[in-house]
PDB file of N, CA, C, O and CB in Angstrom:
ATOM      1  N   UNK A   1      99.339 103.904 107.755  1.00  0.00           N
ATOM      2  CA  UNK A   1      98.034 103.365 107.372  1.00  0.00           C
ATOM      3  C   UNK A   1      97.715 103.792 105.933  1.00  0.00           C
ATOM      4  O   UNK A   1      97.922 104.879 105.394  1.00  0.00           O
ATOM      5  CB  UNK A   1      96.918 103.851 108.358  1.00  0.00           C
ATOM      6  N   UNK A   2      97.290 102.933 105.557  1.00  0.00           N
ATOM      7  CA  UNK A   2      97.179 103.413 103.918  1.00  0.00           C
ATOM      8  C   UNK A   2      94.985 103.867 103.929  1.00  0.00           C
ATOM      9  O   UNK A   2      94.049 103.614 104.688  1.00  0.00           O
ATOM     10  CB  UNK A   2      97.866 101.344 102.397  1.00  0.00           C
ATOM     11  N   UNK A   3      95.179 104.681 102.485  1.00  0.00           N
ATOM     12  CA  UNK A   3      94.260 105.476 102.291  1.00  0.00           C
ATOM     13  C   UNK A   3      92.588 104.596 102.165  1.00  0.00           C
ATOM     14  O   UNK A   3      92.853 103.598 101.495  1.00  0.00           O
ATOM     15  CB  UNK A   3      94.800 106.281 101.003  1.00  0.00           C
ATOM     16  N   UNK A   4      91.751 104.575 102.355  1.00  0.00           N
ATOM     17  CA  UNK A   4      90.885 104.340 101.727  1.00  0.00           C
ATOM     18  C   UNK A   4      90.173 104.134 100.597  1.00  0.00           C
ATOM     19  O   UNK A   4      89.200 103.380 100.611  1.00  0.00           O
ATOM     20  CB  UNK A   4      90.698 104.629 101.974  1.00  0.00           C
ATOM     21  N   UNK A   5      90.487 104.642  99.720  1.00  0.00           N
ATOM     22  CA  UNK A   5      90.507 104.407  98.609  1.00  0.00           C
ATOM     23  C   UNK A   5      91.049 103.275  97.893  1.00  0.00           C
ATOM     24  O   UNK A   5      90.556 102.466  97.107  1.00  0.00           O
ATOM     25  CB  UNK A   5      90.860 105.228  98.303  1.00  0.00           C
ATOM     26  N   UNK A   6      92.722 103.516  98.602  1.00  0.00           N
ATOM     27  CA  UNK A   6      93.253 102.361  97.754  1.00  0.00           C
ATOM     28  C   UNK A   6      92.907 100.994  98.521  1.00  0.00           C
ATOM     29  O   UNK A   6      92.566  99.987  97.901  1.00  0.00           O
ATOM     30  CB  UNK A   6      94.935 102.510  97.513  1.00  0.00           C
ATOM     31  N   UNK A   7      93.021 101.037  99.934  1.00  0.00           N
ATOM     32  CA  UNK A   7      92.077  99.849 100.097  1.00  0.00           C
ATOM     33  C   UNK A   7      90.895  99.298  99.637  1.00  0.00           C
ATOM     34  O   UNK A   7      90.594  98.111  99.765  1.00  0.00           O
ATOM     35  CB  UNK A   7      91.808  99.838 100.952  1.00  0.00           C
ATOM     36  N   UNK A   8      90.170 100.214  99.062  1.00  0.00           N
ATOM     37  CA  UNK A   8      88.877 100.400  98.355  1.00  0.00           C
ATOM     38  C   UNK A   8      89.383  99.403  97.013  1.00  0.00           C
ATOM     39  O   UNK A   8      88.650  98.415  96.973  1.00  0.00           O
ATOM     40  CB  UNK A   8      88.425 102.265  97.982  1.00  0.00           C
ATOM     41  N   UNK A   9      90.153  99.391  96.198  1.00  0.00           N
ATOM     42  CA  UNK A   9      91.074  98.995  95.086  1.00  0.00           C
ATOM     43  C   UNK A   9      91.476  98.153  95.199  1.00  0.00           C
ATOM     44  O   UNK A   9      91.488  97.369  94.250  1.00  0.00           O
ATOM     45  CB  UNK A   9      91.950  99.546  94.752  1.00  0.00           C
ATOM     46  N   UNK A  10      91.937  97.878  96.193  1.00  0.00           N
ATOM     47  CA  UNK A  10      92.516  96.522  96.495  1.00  0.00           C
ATOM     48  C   UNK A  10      91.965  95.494  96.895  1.00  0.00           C
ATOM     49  O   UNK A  10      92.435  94.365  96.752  1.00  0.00           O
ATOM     50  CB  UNK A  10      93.278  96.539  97.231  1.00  0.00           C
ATOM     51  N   UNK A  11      90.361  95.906  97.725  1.00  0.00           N
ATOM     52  CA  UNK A  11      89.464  94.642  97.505  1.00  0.00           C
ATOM     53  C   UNK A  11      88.868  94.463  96.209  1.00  0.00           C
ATOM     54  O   UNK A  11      88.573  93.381  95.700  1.00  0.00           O
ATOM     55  CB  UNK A  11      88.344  94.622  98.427  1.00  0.00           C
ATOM     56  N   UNK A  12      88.727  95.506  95.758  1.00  0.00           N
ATOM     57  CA  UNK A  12      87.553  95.771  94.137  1.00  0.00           C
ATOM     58  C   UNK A  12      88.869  94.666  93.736  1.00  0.00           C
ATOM     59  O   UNK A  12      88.224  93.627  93.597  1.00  0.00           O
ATOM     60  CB  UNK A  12      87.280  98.036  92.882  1.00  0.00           C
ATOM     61  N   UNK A  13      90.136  94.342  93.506  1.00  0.00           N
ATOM     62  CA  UNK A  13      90.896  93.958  92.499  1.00  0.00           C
ATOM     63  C   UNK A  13      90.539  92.241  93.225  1.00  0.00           C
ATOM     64  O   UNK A  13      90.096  91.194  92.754  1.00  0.00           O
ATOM     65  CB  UNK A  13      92.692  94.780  92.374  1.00  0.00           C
ATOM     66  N   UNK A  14      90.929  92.609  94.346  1.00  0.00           N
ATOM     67  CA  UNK A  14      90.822  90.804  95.494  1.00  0.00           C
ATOM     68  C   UNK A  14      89.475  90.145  94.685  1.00  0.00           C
ATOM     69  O   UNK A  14      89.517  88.967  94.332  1.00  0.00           O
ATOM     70  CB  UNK A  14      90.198  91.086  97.959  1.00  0.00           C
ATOM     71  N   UNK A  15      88.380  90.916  94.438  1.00  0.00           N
ATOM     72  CA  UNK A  15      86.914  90.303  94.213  1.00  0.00           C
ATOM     73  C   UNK A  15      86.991  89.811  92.901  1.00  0.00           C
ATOM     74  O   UNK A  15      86.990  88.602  92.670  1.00  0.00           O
ATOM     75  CB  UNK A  15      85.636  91.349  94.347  1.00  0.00           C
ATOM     76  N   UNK A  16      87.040  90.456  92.245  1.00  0.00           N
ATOM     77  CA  UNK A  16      87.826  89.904  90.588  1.00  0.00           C
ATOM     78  C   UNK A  16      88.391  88.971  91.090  1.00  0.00           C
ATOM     79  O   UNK A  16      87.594  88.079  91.382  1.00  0.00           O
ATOM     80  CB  UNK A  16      89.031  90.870  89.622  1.00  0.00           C
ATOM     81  N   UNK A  17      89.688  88.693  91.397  1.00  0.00           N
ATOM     82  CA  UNK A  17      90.505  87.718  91.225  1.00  0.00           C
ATOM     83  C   UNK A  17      90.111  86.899  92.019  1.00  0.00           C
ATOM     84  O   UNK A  17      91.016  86.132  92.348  1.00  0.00           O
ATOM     85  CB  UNK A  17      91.715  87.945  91.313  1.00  0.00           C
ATOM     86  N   UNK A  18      89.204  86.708  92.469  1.00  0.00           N
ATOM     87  CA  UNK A  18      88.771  85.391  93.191  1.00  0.00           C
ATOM     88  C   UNK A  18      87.274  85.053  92.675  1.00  0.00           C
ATOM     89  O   UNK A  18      86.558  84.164  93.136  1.00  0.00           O
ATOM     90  CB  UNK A  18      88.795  85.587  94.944  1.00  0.00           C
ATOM     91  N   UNK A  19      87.020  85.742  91.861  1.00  0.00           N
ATOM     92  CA  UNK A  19      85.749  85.716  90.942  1.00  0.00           C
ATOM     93  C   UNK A  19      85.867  84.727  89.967  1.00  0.00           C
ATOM     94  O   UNK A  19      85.127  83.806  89.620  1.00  0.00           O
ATOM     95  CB  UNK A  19      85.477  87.022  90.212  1.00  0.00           C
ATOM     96  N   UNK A  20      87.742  85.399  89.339  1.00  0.00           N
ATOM     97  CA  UNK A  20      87.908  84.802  88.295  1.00  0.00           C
ATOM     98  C   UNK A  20      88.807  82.971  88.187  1.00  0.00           C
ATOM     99  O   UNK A  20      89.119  82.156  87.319  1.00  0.00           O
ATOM    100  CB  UNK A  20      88.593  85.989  87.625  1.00  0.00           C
ATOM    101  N   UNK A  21      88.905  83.168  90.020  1.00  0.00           N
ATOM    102  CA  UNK A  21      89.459  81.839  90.158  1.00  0.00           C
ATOM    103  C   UNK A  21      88.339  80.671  90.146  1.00  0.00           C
ATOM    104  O   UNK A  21      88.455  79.499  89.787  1.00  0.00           O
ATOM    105  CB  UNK A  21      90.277  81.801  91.488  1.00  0.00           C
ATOM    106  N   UNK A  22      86.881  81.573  90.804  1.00  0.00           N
ATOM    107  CA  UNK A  22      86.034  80.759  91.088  1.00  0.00           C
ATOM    108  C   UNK A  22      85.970  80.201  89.771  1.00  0.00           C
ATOM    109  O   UNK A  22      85.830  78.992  89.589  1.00  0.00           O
ATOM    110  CB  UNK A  22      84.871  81.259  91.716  1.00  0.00           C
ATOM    111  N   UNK A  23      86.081  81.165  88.708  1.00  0.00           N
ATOM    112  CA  UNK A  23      85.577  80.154  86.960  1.00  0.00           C
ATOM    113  C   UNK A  23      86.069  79.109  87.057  1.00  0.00           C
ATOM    114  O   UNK A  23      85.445  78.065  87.251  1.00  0.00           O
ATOM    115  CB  UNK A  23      86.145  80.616  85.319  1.00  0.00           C
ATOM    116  N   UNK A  24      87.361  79.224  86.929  1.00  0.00           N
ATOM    117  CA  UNK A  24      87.859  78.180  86.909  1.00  0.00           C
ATOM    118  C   UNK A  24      88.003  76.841  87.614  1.00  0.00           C
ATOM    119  O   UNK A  24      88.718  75.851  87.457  1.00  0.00           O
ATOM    120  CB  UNK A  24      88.508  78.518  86.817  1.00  0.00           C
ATOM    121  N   UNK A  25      86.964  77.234  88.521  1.00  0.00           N
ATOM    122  CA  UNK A  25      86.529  75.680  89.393  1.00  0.00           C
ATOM    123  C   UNK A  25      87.261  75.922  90.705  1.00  0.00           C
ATOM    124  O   UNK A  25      87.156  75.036  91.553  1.00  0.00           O
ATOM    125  CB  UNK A  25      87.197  73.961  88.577  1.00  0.00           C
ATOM    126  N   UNK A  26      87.874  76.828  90.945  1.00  0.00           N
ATOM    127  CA  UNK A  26      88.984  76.699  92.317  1.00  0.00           C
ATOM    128  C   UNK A  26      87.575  77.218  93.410  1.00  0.00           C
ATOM    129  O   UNK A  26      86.680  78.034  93.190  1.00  0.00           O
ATOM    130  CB  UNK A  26      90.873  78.177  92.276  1.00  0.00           C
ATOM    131  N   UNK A  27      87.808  76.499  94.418  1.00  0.00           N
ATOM    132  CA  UNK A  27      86.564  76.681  95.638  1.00  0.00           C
ATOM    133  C   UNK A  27      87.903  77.296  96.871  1.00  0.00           C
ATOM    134  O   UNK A  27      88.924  76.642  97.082  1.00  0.00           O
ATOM    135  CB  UNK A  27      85.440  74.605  96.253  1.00  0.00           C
ATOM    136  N   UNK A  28      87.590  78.684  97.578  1.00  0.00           N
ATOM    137  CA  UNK A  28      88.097  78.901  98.591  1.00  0.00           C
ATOM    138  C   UNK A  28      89.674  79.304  97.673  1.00  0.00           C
ATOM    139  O   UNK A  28      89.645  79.184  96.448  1.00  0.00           O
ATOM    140  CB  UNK A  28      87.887  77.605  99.743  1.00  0.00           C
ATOM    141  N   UNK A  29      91.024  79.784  98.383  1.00  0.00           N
ATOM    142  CA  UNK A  29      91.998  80.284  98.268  1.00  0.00           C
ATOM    143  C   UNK A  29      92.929  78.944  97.711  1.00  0.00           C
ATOM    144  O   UNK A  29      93.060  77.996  98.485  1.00  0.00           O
ATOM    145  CB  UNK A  29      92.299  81.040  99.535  1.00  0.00           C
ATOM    146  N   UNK A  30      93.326  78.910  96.871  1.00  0.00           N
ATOM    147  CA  UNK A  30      93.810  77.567  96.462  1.00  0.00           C
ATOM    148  C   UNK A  30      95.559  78.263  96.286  1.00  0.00           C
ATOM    149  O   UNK A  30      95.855  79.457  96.228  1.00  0.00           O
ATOM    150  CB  UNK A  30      92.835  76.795  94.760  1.00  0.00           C
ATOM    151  N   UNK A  31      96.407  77.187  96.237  1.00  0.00           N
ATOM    152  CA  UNK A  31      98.016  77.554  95.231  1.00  0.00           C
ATOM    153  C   UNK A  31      98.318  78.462  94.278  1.00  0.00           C
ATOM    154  O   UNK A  31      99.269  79.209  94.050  1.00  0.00           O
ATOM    155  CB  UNK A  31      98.439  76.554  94.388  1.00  0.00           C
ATOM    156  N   UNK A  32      96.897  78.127  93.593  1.00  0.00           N
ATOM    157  CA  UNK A  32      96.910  78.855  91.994  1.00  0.00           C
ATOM    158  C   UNK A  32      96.832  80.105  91.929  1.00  0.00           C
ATOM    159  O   UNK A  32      97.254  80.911  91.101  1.00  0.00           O
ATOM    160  CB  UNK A  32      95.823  78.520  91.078  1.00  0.00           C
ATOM    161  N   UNK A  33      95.990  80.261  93.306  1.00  0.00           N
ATOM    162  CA  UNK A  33      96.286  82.104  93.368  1.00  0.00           C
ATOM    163  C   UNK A  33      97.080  83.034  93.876  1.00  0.00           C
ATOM    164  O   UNK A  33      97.652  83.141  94.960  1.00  0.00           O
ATOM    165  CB  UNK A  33      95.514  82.706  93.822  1.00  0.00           C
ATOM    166  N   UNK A  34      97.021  83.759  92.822  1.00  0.00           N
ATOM    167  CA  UNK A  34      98.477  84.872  93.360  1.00  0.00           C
ATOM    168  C   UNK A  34      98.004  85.337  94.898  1.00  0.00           C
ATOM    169  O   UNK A  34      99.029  85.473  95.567  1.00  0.00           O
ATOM    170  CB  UNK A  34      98.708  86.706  92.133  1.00  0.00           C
ATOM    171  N   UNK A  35      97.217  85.530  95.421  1.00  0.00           N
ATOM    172  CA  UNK A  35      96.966  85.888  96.350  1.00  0.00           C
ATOM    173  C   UNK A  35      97.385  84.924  97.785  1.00  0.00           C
ATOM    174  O   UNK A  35      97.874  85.427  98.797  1.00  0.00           O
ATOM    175  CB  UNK A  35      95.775  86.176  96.049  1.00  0.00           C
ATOM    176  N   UNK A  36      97.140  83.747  97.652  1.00  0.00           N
ATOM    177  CA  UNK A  36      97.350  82.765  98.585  1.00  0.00           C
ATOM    178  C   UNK A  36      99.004  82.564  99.094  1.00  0.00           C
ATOM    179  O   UNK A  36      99.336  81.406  99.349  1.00  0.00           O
ATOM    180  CB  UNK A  36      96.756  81.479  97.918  1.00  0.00           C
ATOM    181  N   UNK A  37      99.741  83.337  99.202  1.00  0.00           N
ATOM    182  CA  UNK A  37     101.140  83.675  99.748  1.00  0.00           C
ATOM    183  C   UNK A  37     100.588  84.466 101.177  1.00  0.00           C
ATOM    184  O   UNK A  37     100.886  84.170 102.334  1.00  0.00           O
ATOM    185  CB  UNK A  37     102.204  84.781  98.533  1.00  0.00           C
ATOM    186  N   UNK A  38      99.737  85.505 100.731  1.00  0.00           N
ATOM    187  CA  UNK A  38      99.011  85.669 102.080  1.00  0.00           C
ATOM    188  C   UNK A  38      98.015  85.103 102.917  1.00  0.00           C
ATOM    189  O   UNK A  38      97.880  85.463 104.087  1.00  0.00           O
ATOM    190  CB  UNK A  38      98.612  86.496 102.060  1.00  0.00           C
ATOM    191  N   UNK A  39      97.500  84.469 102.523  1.00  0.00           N
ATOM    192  CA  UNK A  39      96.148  83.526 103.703  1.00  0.00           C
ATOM    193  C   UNK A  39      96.501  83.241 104.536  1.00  0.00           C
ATOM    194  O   UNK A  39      97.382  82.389 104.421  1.00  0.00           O
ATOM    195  CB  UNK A  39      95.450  82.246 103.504  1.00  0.00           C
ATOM    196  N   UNK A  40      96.162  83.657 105.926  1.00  0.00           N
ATOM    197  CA  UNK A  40      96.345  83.655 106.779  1.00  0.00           C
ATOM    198  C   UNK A  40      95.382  82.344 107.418  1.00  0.00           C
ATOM    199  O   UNK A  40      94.195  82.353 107.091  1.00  0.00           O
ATOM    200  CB  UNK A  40      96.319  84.910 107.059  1.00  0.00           C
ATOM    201  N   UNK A  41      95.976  80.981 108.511  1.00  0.00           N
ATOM    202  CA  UNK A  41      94.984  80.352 108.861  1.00  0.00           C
ATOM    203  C   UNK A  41      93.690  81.276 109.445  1.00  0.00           C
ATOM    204  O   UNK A  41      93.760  82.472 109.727  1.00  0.00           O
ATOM    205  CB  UNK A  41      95.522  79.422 109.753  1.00  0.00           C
ATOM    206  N   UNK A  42      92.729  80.586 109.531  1.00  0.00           N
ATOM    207  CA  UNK A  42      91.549  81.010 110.128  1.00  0.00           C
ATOM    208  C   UNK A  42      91.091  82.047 109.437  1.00  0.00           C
ATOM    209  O   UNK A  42      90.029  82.499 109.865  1.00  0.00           O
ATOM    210  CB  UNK A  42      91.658  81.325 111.441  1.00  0.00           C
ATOM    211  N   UNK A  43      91.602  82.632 108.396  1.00  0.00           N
ATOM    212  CA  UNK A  43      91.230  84.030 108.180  1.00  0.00           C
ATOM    213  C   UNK A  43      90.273  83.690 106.977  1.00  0.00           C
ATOM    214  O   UNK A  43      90.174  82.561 106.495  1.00  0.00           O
ATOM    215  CB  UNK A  43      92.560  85.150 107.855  1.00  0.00           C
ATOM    216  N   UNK A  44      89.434  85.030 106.458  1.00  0.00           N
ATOM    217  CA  UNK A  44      88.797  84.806 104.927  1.00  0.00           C
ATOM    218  C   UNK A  44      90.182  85.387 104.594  1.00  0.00           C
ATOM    219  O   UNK A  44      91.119  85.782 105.288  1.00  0.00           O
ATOM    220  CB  UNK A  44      87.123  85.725 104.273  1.00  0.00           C
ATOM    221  N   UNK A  45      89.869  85.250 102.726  1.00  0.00           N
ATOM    222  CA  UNK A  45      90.794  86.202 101.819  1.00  0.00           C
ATOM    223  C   UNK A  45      90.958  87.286 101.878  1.00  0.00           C
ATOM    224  O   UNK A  45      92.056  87.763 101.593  1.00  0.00           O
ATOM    225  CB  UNK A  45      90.626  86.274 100.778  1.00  0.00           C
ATOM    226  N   UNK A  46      89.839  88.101 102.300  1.00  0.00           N
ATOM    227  CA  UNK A  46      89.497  89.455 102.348  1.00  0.00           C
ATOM    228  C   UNK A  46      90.594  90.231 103.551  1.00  0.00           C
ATOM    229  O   UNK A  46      91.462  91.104 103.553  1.00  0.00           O
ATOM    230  CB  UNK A  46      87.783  89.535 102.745  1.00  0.00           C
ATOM    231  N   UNK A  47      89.902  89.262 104.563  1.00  0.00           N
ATOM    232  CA  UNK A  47      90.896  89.643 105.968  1.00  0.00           C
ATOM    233  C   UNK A  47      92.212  89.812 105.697  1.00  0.00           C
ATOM    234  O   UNK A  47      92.903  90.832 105.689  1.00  0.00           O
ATOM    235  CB  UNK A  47      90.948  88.535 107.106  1.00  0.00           C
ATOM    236  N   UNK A  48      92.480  88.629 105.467  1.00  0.00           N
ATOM    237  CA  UNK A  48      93.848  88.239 104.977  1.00  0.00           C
ATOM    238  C   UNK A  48      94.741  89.403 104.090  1.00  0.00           C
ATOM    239  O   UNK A  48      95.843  89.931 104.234  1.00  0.00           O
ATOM    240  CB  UNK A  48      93.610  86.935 104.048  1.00  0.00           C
ATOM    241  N   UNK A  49      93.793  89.483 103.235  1.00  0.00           N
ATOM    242  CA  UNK A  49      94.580  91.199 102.222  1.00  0.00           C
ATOM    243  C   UNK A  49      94.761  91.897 102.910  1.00  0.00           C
ATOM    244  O   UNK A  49      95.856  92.445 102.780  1.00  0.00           O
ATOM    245  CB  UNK A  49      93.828  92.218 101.135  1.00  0.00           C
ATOM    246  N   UNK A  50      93.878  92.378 104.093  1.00  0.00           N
ATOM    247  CA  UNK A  50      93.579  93.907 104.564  1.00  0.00           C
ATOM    248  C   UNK A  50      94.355  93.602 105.276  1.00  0.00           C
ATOM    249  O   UNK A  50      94.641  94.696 105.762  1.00  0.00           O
ATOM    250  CB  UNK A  50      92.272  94.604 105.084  1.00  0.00           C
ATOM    251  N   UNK A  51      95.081  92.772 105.842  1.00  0.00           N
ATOM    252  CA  UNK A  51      96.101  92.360 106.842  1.00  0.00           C
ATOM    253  C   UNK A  51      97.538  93.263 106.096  1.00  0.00           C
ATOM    254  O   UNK A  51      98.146  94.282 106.425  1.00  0.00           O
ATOM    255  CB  UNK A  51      96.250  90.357 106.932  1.00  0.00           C
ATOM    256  N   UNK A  52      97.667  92.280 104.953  1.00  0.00           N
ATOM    257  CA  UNK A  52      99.024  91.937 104.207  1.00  0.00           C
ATOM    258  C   UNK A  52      98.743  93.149 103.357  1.00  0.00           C
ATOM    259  O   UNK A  52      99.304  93.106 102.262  1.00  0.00           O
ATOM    260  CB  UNK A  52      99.251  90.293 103.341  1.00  0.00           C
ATOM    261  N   UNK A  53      97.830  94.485 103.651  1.00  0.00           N
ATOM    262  CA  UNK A  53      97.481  95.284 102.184  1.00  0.00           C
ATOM    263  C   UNK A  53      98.584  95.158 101.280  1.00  0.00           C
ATOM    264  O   UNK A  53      98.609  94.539 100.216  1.00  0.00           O
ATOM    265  CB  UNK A  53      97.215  96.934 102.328  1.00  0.00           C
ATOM    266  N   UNK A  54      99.877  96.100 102.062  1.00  0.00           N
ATOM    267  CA  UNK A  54     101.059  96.452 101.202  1.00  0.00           C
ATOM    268  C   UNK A  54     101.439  95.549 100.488  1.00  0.00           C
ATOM    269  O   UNK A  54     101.592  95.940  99.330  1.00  0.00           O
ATOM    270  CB  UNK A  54     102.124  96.838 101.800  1.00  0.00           C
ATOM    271  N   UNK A  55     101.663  94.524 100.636  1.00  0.00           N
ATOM    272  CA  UNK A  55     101.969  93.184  99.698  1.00  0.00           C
ATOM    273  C   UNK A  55     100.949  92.883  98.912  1.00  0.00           C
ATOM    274  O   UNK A  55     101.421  92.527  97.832  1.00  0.00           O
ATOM    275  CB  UNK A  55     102.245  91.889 100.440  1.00  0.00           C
ATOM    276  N   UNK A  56      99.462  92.828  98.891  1.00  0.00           N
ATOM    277  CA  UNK A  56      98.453  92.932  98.265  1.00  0.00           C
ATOM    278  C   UNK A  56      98.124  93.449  97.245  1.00  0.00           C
ATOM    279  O   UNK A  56      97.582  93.011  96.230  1.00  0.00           O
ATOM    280  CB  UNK A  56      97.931  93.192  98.745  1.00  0.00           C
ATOM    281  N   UNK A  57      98.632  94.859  97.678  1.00  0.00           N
ATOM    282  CA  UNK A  57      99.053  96.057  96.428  1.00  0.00           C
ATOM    283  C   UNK A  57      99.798  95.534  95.329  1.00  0.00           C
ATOM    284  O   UNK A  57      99.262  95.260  94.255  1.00  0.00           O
ATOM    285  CB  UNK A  57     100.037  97.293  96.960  1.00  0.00           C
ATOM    286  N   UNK A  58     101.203  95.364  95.595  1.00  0.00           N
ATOM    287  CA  UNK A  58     102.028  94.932  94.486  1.00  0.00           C
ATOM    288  C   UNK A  58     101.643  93.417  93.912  1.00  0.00           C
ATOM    289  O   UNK A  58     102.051  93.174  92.777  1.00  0.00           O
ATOM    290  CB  UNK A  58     103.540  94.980  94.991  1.00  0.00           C
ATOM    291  N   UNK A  59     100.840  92.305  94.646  1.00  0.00           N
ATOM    292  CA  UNK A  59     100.614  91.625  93.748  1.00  0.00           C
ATOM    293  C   UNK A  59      99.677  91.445  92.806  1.00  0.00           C
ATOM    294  O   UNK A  59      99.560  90.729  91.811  1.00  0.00           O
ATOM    295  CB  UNK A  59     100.713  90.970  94.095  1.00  0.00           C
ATOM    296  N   UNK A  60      98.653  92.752  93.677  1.00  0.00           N
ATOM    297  CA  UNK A  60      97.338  93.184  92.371  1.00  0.00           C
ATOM    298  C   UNK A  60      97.674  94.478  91.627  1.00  0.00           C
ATOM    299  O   UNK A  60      96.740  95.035  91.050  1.00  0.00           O
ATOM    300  CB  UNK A  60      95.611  93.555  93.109  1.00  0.00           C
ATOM    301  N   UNK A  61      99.290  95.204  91.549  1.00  0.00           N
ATOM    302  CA  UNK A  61      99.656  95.701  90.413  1.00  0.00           C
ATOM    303  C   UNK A  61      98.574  96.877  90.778  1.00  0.00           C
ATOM    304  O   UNK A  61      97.832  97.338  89.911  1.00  0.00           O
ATOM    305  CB  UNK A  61      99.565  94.710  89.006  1.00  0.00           C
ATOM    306  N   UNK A  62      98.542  97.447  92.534  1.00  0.00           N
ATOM    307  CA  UNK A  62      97.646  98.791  92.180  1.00  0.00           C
ATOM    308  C   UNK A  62      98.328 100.136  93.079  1.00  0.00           C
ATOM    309  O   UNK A  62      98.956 100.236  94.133  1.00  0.00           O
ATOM    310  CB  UNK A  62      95.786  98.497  92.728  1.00  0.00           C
ATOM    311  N   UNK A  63      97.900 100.945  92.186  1.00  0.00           N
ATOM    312  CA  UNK A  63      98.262 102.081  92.377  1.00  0.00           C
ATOM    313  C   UNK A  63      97.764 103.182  93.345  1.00  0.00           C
ATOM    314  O   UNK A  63      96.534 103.195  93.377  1.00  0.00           O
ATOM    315  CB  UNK A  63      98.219 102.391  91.400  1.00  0.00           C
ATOM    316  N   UNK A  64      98.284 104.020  94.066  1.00  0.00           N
ATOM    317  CA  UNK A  64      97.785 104.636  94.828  1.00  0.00           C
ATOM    318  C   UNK A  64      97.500 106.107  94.017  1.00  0.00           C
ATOM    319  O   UNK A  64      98.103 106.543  93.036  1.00  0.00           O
ATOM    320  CB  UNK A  64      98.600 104.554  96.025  1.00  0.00           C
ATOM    321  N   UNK A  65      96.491 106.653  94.687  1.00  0.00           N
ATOM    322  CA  UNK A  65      96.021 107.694  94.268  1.00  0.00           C
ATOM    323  C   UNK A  65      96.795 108.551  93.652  1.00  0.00           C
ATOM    324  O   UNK A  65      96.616 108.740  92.448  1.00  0.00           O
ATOM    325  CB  UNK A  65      95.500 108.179  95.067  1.00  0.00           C
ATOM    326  N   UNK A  66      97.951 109.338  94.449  1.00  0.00           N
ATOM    327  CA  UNK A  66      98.763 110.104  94.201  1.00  0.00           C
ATOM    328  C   UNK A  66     100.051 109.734  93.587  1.00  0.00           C
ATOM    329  O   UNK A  66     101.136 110.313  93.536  1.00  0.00           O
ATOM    330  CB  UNK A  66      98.856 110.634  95.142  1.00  0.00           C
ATOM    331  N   UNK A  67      99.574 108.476  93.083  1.00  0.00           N
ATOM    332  CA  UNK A  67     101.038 108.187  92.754  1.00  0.00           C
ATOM    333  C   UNK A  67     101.386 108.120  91.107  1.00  0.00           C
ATOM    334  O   UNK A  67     102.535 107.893  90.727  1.00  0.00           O
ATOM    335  CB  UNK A  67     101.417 106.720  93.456  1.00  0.00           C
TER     336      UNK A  67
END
């Protein structure tokens, strides 16, 4: 199970990047986002990360505490 924190990080990074998709006109989890390899049907994005964290991690490039 990974730490709190870095889950903490890994939504803070998810919210950005779907902040910054929203600019760009994208509504909901589209192709364009790096993230959408994980979306899970039925799921939000959010879910969906906290699902897939570990993969989440490396595609939002974050680091764990101790590392």
């Amino acid at each position: 199970m990974m730490d709190n924190e870095t889950l903490t990080r890994i939504l803070s990074a998810r919210f950005i990047t779907c902040n910054e998709q929203a600019r760009k006109g994208s509504k909901g989890c589209t192709k364009e986002c790096k993230l959408y390899e994980l979306q899970e049907p039925g799921m939000t994005c959010r879910d969906s990360v906290l699902l897939h964290a570990e993969k989440a991690k490396k595609i939002l490039k974050i680091r764990s505490h101790n590392s």
